[in-house]
N, C-alpha and C positions, 0 to 999 in steps of 0.2 A: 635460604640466604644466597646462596650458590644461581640458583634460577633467576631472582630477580638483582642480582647485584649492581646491574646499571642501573637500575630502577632504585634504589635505594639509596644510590651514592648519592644521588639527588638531592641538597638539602631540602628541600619544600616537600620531597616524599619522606626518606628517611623510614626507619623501623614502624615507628606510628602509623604512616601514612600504609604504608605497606599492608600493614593487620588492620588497618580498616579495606582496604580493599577485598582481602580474606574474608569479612566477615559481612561483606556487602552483599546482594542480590538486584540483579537487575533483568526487566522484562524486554526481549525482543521483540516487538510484534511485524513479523512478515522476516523470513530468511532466506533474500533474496539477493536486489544487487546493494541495498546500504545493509541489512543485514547479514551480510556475508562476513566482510571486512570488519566490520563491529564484533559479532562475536568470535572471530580470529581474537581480534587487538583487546579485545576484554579479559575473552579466555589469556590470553599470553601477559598481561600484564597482572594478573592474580586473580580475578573476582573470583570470590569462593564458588557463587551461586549464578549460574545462567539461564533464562525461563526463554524457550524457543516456541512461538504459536505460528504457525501454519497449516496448511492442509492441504499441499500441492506438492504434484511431484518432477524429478527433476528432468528438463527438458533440453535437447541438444538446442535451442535458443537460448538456455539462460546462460550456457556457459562462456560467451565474451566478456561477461560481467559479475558473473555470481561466484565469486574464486573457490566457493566455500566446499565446488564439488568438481567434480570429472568426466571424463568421459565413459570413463565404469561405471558410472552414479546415475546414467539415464535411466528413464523408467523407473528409478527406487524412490521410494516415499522421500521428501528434502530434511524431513527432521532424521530420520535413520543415518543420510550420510551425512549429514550436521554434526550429528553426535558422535560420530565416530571419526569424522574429521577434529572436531576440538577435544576428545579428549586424547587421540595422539598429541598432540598441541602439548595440552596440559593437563595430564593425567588426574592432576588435587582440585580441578574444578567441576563442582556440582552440575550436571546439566539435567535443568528441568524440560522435558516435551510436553509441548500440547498441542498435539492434532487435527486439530479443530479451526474453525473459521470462526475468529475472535467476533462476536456478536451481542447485543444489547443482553440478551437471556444470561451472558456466562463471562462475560468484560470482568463486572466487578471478582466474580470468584477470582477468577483466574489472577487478574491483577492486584488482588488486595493484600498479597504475601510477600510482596517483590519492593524493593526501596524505590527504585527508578526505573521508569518506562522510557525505551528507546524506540521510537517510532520510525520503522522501515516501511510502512505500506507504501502504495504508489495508487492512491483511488478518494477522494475525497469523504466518502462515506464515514471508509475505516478512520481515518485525519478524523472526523471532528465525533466519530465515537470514544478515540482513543484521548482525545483532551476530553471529551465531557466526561468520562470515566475519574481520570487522572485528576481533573477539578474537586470530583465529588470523592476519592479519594485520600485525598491531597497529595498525591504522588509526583515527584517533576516529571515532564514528557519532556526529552528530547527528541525534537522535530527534525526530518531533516526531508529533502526531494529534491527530482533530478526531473529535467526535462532538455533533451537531445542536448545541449551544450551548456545548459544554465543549471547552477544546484542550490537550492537555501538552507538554512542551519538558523536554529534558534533553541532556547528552553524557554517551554511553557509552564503555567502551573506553579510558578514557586510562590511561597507564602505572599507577597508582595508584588508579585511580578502581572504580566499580562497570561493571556491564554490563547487559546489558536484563532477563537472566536474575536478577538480584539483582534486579529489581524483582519480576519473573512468573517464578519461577521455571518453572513448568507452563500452558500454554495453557488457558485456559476453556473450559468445553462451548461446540462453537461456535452452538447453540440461544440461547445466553445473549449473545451481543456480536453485534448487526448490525454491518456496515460501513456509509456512509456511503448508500450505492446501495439499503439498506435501513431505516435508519432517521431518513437525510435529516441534512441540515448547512446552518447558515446561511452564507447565500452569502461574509459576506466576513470569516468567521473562520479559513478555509486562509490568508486574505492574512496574517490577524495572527499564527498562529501561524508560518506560512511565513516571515514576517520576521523572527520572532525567532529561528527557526534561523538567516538569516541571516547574523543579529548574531552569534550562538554562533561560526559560522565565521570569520567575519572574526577576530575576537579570537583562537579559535584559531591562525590564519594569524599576525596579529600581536603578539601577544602582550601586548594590553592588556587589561588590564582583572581581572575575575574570573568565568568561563566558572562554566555551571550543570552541570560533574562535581562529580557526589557530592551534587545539589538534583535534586527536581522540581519545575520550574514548573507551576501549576494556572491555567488561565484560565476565567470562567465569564463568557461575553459578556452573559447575562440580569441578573445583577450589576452588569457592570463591575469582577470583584473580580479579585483575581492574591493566588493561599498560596503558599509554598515551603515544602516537604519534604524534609528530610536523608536522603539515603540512606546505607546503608552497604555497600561493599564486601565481599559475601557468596560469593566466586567458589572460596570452599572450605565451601559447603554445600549448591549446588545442583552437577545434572550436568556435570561436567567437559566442556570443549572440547575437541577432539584432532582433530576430523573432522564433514565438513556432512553431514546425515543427509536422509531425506527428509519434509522440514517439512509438506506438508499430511498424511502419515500421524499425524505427531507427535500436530498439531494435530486430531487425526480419533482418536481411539485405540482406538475400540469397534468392532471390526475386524466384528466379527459383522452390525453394524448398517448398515454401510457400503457401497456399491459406485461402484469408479473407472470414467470411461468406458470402458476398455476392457475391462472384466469386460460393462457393461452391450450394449456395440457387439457382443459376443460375441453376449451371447444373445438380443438382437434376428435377428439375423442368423440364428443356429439356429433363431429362429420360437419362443421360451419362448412362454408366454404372462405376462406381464407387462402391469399398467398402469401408463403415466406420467403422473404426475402436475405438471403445472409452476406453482409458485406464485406467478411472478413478474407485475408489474403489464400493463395490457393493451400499454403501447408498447414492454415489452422483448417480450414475444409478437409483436407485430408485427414487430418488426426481426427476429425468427429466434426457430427455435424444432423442435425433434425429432416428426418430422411424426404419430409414433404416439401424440403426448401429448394429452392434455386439460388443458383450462388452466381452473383452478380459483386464484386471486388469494389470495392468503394471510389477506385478510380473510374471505374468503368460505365458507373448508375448513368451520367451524363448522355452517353452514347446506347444504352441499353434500353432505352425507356420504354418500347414497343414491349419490353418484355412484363412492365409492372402494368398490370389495367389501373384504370381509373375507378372504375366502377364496380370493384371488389373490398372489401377489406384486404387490407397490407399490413403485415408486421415486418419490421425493418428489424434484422439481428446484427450484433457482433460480437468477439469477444465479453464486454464489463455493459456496453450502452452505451459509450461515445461516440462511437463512427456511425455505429446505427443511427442515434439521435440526427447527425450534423446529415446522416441521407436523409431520414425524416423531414429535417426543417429546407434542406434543399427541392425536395420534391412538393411541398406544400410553397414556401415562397417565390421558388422560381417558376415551376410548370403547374398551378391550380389542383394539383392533388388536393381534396380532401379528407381521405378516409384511410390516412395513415398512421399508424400505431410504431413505437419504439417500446421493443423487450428490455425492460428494466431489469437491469443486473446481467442483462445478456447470455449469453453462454456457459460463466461462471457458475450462473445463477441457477440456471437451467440445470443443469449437473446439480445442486449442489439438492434443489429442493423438487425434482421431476424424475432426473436419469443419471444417476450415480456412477453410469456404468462408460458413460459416454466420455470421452478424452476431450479437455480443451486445451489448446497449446496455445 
């Protein structure tokens, strides 16, 4: 009583609201930069139960934005000092870990125990795994993303409501949407829009208020401004839910153009001849990196071009497959490349299903 007394005086919370808080659970997925501040402001406002899914560990770049850890926290797994960051926090809350890179194989287990899904990723993939999960479910997904000065906030999923799919029905070239690691984020708009998921959740939990199913919230931090946009309920005109498919394909479509690492781990190994290419900036190259590549910086492809043959296969890398992709469609539309390939799921991926051992920052 003592712990949450502000929280309580509250009429709209009060005792009730309180012990349903206690006795709630909700899923993190990615404990990052909206993850961070979410599971603080959850943890601190009671939720009994907190479920943390990641598989990354923590990097002296996340910490402009990621509050959730330190500078003693480098190099430690993020769910280790997660956990030990909130339960100093709040000692009486349950904190669930899962280690793991939330994927079609183990979505449903992992989320099926949890009341409400709070969605931190930052990659389109995991987005429309984590609603097609939470559809088939029926879990609400609180949505939220940040991109350099602009953040969105909505809930999906609720019995009546839309789904993320009625927003996007179809993924974007992903040439066309950096994520955050490529097109950069002000440090402390994951907090704000991370807070306002939240708030989303809480009220979900409680039942005050009036939650943003069926609005998109818009924040533009350069502003200071906040729109809302009605959405509607479109889940009988885009692809029906029935089953989790495999989302970076999805989001990857141009099969031709493509190769997964282990097409690529293939024919390294057989000796193809192949150049790789890596786009990424010089301190992800330094933290690791595929030892057959040249590393050309994604500014830089323009001016470098003597160094990519024409007349070889090219795999273009980056971190996830965006910047790689958007070298890709630059060297094929602007200079007649055509026997250029983009590493789907990038670096990430590479690590995750090749070289376990290798660091991506």
């Amino acid at each position: 009583m003592n712990r949450y007394a502000r929280q309580i005086t509250l009429p709209e919370i009060g005792e009730a609201g309180q012990e349903k808080l206690r006795r709630a659970s909700v899923l993190i997925v990615g404990a990052g930069g909206l993850g961070s501040p979410a599971a603080m402001y959850l943890a601190a406002a009671g939720v009994g139960t907190l479920g943390l899914v990641d598989f990354d560990r923590v990097d002296e770049t996340n910490l402009h934005r990621q509050v959730l850890y330190g500078t003693s926290d480098v190099g430690k797994p993020k769910l280790d000092a997660a956990r030990a960051r909130i339960e100093d926090l709040n000692p009486d809350v349950r904190v669930n870990t899962h280690a793991v890179r939330l994927a079609s194989d183990n979505a449903l287990e992992i989320m099926r125990d949890y009341d409400i899904v709070l969605d931190g990723t930052d990659n389109f993939a995991t987005r429309y795994l984590v609603n097609d999960a939470c559809v088939l479910l029926g879990k609400p997904n609180v949505y939220g993303s940040v991109f350099r000065f602009d953040g969105q906030v909505s809930v999906f999923a609720t019995k009546d409501g839309p789904c993320y799919r009625c927003l996007y029905p179809e993924p974007p070239p992903p040439h066309l949407v950096p994520n955050c690691a490529e097109g950069g984020v002000l440090g402390v708009l994951p907090a704000i829009i991370g807070s306002l998921q939240t708030s989303e959740t809480i009220k979900l939990i409680t039942g005050v208020g009036e939650t943003l199913a069926g609005r998109l919230l818009l924040f533009d931090a350069l502003r200071a401004t906040f729109r809302t946009m009605r959405l509607q309920r479109r889940c009988d005109a885009h692809a029906k839910i029935t089953r989790l498919i495999d989302y970076e394909e999805f989001c990857n479509p141009v099969q031709e153009l493509n190769i997964n690492p282990a097409e690529l781990a293939e024919k390294l190994s057989s000796g193809a001849d192949i150049v790789l290419i890596d786009v990424r900036e010089p301190y992800e190259w330094n933290a690791g990196h595929i030892d057959r590549a040249t590393h050309i910086p994604l500014a830089q492809v323009p001016q470098r071009l003597a160094e990519i043959p024409k007349d070889r296969e090219v795999v273009m890398i980056c971190r996830s497959g965006g910047r790689s992709a958007h070298a890709q469609q630059h060297l094929m539309n602007q200079h007649g490349y055509t026997r250029v390939k983009n590493l789907v799921g990038g670096m990430q991926r590479w690590a995750r299903e090749v070289d376990p051992k290798i660091t991506v920052a």
